[in-house]
C-alpha positions in Angstrom: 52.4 225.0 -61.0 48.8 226.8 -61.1 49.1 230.3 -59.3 45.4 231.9 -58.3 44.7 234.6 -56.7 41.8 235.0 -53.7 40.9 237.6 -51.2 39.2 236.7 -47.7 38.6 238.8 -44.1 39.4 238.3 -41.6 36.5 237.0 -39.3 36.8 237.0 -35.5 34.0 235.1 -34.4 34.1 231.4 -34.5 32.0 228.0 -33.7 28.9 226.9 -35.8 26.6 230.2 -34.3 29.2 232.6 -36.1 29.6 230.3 -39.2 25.7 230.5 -40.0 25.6 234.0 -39.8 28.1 234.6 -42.2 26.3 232.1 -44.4 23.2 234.0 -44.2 24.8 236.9 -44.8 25.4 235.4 -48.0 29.4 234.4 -47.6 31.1 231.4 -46.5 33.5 230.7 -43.7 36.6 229.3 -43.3 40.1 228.8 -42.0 43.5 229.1 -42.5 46.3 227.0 -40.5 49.5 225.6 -41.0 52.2 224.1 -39.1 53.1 225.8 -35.8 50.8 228.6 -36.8 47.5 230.0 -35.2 44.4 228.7 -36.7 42.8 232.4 -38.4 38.9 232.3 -39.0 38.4 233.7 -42.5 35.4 234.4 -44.6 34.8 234.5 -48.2 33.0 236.8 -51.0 30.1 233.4 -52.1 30.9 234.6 -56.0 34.6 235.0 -55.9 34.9 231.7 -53.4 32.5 229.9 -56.3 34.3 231.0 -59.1 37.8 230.5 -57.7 36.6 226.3 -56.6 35.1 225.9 -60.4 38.9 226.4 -61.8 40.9 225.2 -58.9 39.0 221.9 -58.2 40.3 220.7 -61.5 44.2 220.8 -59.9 46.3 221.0 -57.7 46.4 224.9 -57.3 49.0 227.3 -54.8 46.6 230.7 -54.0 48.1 233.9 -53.1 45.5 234.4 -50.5 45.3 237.9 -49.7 43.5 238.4 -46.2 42.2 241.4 -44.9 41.9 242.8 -41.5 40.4 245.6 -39.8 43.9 247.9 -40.9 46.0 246.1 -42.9 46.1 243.5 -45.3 48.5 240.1 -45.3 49.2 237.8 -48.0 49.9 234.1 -47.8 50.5 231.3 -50.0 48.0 228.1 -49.4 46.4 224.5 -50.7 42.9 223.7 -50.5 42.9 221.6 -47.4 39.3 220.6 -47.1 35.7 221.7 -48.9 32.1 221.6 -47.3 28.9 221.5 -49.6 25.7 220.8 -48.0 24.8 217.6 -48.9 21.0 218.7 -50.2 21.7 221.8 -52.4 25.7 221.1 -52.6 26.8 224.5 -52.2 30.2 225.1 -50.6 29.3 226.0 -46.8 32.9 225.9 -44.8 36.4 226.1 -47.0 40.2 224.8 -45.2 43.3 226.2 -46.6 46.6 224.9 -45.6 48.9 227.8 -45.4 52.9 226.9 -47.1 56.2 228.7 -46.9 57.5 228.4 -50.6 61.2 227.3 -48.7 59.5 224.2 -47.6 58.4 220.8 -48.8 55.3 220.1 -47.8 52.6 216.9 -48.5 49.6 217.5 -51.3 47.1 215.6 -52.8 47.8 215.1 -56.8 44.9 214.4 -59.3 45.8 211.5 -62.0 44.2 212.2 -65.3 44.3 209.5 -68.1 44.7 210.0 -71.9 44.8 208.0 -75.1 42.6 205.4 -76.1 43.5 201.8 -74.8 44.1 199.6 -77.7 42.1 197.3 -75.2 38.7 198.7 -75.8 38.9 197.8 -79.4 39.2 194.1 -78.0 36.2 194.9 -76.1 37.8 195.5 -72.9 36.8 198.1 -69.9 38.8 201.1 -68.4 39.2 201.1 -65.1 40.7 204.0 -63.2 41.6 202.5 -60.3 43.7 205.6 -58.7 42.5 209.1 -59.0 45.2 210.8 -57.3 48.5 210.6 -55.6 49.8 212.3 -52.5 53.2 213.7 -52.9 55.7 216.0 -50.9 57.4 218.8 -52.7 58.2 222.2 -52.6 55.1 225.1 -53.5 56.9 226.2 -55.9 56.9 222.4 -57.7 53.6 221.6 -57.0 52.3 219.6 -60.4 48.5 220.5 -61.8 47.9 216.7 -62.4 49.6 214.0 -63.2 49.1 212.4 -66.3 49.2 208.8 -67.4 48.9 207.6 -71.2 46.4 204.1 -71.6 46.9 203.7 -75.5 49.0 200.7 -75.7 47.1 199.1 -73.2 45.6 195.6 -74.3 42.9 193.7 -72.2 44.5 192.4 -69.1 47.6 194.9 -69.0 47.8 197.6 -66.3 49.7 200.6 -65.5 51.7 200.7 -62.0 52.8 203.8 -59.8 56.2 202.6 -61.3 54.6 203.7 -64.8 54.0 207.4 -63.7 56.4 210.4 -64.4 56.9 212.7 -61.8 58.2 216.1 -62.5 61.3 217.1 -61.0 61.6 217.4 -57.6 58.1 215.7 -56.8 58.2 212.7 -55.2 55.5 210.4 -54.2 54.7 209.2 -50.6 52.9 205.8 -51.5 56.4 203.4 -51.5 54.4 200.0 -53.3 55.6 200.9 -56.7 52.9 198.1 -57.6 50.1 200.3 -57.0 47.4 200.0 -59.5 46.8 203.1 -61.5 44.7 202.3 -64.3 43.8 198.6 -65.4 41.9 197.3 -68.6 39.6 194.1 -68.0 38.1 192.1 -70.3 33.6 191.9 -70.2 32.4 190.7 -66.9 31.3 186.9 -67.8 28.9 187.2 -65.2 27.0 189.7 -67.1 26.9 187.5 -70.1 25.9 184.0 -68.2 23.3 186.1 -66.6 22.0 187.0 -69.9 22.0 183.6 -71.1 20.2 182.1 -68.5 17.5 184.8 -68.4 16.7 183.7 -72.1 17.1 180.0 -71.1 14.4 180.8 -68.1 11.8 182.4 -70.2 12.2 179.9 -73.0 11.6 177.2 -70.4 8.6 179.4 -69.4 6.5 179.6 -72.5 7.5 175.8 -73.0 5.9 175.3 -69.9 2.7 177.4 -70.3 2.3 175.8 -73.6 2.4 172.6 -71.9 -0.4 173.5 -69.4 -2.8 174.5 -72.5 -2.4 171.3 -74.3 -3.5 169.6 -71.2 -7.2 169.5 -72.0 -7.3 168.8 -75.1 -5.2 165.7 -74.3 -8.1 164.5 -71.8 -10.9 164.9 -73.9 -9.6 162.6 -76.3 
């Protein structure tokens, strides 16, 4: 499990008009829930909050967020719930954290990362990842960074199934179709090739043509 540490305040005014003064103020809002708890508005230090995503957005992370108020300070354990960037510049403008009681199981969203080199590509196949991550229940304290799937003995036409995947202990996946596709390896898309091929086939015909349309003339004088 990947442990971070992250410090926000405590910010009591809320709706859009409070969120876009804090972002001129050159910080980022948020908020912190959890089951049968009171939604807290927070607010973040832009750098810290920056610095914290560039690591974190890689795994599944637990922070030991650290949230301080007017006169006193409390610290909770939470996920990443949900990031807003603005879509032009794609900075982060609002943050969710889903606050967890290291007692409980809870549900998180898993990345899948692939390694190895398919013995497919060598036949001139293509990797396709077709799952990037898994939601799973556990407890905080079990929470995997990634999951990780190996693709070398996969040959052209093979696949690797949510059956295929090893989950640490105490980690168990939500989806039940063990016949999930994870990762597949396809052979060259034929379209791609008889598109090719008849691209040639057209411009051949089209300088046949054109040469055609020259020798015209000639053919009338005699």
């Amino acid at each position: 499990m990947a442990m971070m540490e992250l410090t926000a305040v405590r910010r009591h005014g809320s709706g859009k008009e409070a969120a876009r003064k804090v972002l001129f103020l050159g910080k980022v809002p948020g908020v912190m829930y959890g089951k049968g708890l009171e939604s807290r508005s927070i607010e973040f230090n832009r750098r810290d909050l920056e610095k914290f995503l560039s690591v974190a957005r890689r795994g599944a992370v637990i922070v030991r967020l650290n949230v301080q108020d007017e006169t006193e300070a409390k610290e909770s354990y939470a996920v990443i719930k949900e990031i807003q960037t603005n879509p032009r510049t794609d900075r982060v403008i609002h943050v969710d954290f889903y606050e967890v009681a290291f007692g409980k199981k809870f549900r998180i969203e898993v990345p899948i990362r692939v390694k190895g080199k398919a013995v497919g590509i060598e036949q001139g196949g293509v990797v396709e990842q077709v799952t990037r991550s898994l939601e799973v229940e556990c407890l905080p304290k079990n929470v995997p960074e990634f999951l990780e799937v190996d693709v070398t003995p996969l040959e052209i036409g093979h696949s690797l199934h949510l059956e295929d995947v090893t989950f640490p202990e105490g980690v168990h996946p939500l989806e039940k179709d063990t016949r999930t596709t994870i990762v597949a390896v396809h052979a060259p898309r034929v379209e791609e090739v008889v598109s090719v091929a008849t691209e040639e086939a057209a411009a051949v015909a089209t300088e046949a043509a054109e040469g055609a349309s020259v020798a015209e003339p000639e053919e009338e004088e005699k």
